[in-house]
VOTORLO-861032 format. One line per field, with one value per residue: residue number from 1; residue in one letter; x, y, z of N, C-alpha, C in turn. Coordinates in Angstrom, 3 decimals. Layout:
N
resi <- (NUM;...);
resn <- (A;...);
n_px <- (X;...);
n_py <- (Y;...);
n_pz <- (Z;...);
ca_px <- (X;...);
ca_py <- (Y;...);
ca_pz <- (Z;...);
c_px <- (X;...);
c_py <- (Y;...);
c_pz <- (Z;...);
//
This chain:
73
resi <- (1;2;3;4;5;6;7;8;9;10;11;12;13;14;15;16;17;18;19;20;21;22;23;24;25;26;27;28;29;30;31;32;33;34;35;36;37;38;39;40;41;42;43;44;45;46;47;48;49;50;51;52;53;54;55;56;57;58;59;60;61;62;63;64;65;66;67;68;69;70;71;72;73);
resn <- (X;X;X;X;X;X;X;X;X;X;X;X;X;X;X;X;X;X;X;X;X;X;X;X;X;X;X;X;X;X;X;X;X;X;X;X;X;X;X;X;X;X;X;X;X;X;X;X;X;X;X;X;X;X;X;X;X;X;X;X;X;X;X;X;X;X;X;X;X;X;X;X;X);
n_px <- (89.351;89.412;87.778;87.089;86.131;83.815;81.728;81.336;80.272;78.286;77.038;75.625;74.206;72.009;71.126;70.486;68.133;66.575;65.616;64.214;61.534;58.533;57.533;54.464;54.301;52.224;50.165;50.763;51.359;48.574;47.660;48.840;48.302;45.596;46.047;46.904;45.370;43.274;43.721;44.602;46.202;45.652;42.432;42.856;44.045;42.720;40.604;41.328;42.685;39.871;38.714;39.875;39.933;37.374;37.087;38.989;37.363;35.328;36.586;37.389;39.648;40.267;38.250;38.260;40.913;39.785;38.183;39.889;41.939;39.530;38.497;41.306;41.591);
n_py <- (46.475;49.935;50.742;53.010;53.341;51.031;52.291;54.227;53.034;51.583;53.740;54.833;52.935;52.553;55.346;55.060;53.007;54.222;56.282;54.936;54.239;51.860;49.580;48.214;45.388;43.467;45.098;47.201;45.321;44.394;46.714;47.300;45.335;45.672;47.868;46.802;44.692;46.544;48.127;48.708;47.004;44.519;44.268;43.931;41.799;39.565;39.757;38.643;36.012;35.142;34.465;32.973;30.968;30.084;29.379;27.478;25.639;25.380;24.134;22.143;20.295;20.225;18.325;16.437;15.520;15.197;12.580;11.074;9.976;9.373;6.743;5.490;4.540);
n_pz <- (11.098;12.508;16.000;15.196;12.630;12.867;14.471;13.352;11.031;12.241;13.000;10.449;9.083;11.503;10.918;8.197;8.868;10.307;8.658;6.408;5.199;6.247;4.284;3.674;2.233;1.455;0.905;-1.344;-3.145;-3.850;-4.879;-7.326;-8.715;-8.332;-10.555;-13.124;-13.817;-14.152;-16.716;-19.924;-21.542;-20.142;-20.158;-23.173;-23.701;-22.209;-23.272;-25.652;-24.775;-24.314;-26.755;-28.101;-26.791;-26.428;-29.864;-29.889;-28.134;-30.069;-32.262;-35.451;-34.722;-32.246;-31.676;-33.020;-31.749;-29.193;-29.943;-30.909;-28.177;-26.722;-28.407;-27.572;-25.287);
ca_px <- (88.617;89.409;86.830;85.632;85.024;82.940;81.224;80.741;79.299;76.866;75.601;74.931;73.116;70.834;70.816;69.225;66.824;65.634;65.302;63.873;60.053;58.242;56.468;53.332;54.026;50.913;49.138;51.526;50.988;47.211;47.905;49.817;47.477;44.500;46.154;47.311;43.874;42.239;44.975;43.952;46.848;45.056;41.919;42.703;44.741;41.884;39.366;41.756;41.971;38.953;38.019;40.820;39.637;36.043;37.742;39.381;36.391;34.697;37.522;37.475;40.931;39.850;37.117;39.310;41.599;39.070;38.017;41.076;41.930;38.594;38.885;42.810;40.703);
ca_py <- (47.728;50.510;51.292;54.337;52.900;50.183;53.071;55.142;52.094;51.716;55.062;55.113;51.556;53.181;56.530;54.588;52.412;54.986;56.585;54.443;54.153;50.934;49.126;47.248;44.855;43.096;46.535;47.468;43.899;44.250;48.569;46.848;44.247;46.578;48.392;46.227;44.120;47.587;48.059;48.122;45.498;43.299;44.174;43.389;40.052;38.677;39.314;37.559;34.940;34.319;34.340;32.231;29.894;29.758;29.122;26.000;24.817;24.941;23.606;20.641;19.619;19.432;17.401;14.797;15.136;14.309;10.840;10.137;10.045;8.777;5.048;4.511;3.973);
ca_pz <- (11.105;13.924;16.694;14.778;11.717;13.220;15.298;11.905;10.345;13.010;12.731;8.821;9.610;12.413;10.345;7.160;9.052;11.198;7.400;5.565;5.311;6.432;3.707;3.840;0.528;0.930;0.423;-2.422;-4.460;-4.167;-5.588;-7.977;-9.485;-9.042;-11.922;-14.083;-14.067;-15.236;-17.455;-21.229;-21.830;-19.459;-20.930;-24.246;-23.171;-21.567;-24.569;-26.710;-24.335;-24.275;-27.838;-28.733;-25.661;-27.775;-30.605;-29.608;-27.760;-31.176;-33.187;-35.593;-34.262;-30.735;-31.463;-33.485;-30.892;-28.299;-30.427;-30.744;-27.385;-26.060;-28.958;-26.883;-23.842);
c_px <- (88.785;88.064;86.102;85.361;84.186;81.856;80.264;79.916;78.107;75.971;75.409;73.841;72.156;69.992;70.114;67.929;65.408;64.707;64.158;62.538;59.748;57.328;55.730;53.297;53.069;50.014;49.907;51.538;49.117;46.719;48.139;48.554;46.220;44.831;46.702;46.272;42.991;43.179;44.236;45.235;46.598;43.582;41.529;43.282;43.452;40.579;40.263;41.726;40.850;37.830;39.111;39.985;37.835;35.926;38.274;38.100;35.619;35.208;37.286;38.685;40.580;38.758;38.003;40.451;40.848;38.647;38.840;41.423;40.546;38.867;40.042;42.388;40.104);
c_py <- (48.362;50.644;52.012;54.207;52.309;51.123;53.818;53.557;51.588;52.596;55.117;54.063;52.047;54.193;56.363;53.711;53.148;56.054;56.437;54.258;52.747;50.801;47.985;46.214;43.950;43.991;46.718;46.229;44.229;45.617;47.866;46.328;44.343;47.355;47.763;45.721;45.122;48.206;48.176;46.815;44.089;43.002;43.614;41.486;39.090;38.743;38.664;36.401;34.489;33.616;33.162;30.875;29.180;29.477;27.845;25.140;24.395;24.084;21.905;19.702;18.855;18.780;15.795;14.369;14.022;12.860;10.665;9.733;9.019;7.238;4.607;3.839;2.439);
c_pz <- (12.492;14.686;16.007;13.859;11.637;13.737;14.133;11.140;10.712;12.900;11.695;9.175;10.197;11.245;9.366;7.810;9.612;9.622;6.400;5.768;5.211;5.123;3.816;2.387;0.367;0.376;-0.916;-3.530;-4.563;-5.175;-7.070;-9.247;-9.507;-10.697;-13.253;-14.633;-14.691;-16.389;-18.911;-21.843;-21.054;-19.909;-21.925;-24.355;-22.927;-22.144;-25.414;-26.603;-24.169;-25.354;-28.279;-27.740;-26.506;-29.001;-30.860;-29.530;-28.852;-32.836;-33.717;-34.937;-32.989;-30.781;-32.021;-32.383;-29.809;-29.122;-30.620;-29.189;-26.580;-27.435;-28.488;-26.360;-24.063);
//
Protein backbone atom coordinates (compact mmCIF):
# COMPACT_ATOMS: atom_id res chain seq x y z
CA UNK A 1 0.00 0.00 0.00
CA UNK A 2 1.50 3.59 -1.08
CA UNK A 3 1.97 6.40 1.53
CA UNK A 4 -1.27 8.02 0.44
CA UNK A 5 -3.38 5.31 0.65
CA UNK A 6 -2.28 4.52 4.13
CA UNK A 7 -2.69 8.39 4.81
CA UNK A 8 -6.33 8.24 3.13
CA UNK A 9 -7.11 5.30 5.28
CA UNK A 10 -6.20 7.10 8.29
CA UNK A 11 -8.35 9.90 7.63
CA UNK A 12 -11.70 7.90 6.91
CA UNK A 13 -10.69 5.98 10.35
CA UNK A 14 -10.36 9.40 12.33
CA UNK A 15 -13.22 10.89 10.08
CA UNK A 16 -15.74 7.95 11.30
CA UNK A 17 -14.72 7.88 14.91
CA UNK A 18 -14.69 11.42 15.33
CA UNK A 19 -18.37 10.63 13.62
CA UNK A 20 -19.70 8.25 15.23
CA UNK A 21 -21.77 8.82 18.41
CA UNK A 22 -20.64 7.35 21.79
CA UNK A 23 -22.95 4.82 23.24
CA UNK A 24 -23.77 4.18 26.75
CA UNK A 25 -25.02 0.26 26.28
CA UNK A 26 -25.67 -0.14 29.79
CA UNK A 27 -28.29 2.72 29.43
CA UNK A 28 -29.57 1.28 26.13
CA UNK A 29 -30.05 -2.56 27.63
CA UNK A 30 -31.93 -1.19 30.64
CA UNK A 31 -34.30 1.25 27.55
CA UNK A 32 -34.47 -1.92 26.05
CA UNK A 33 -35.85 -4.25 28.73
CA UNK A 34 -37.95 -1.43 30.18
CA UNK A 35 -39.98 -2.02 27.04
CA UNK A 36 -40.20 -5.23 26.45
CA UNK A 37 -41.18 -6.04 30.28
CA UNK A 38 -44.24 -3.56 29.57
CA UNK A 39 -44.69 -5.10 26.40
CA UNK A 40 -48.13 -6.93 26.01
CA UNK A 41 -46.07 -10.05 24.71
CA UNK A 42 -44.36 -10.01 27.99
CA UNK A 43 -47.45 -9.38 29.66
CA UNK A 44 -49.28 -12.05 28.34
CA UNK A 45 -46.12 -14.58 28.62
CA UNK A 46 -45.86 -14.07 32.13
CA UNK A 47 -49.71 -14.64 32.92
CA UNK A 48 -49.43 -17.81 31.13
CA UNK A 49 -46.50 -18.60 32.97
CA UNK A 50 -47.80 -18.32 35.75
CA UNK A 51 -51.01 -20.07 35.37
CA UNK A 52 -49.43 -22.93 33.81
CA UNK A 53 -46.81 -22.76 36.87
CA UNK A 54 -50.24 -23.17 39.20
CA UNK A 55 -51.28 -25.68 37.22
CA UNK A 56 -48.47 -27.99 37.70
CA UNK A 57 -48.17 -27.15 41.30
CA UNK A 58 -51.71 -28.56 41.53
CA UNK A 59 -51.26 -31.44 39.23
CA UNK A 60 -51.99 -35.12 39.92
CA UNK A 61 -48.78 -36.03 38.01
CA UNK A 62 -46.58 -33.93 40.11
CA UNK A 63 -47.79 -35.27 43.09
CA UNK A 64 -47.19 -39.00 41.90
CA UNK A 65 -44.15 -37.84 40.69
CA UNK A 66 -43.17 -36.41 43.98
CA UNK A 67 -44.02 -40.09 45.83
CA UNK A 68 -42.40 -41.57 43.57
CA UNK A 69 -39.36 -39.97 43.98
CA UNK A 70 -39.60 -39.41 47.74
CA UNK A 71 -40.24 -44.05 48.37
CA UNK A 72 -36.41 -44.27 46.08
CA UNK A 73 -34.98 -42.47 49.03
Amino acid sequence: MTLARRWWAAAETIAAGVSTPRIDVGAVDDEVETLVRGSWSWTTGAALASKLRAAWMDSRCRRMLAAAASGRR
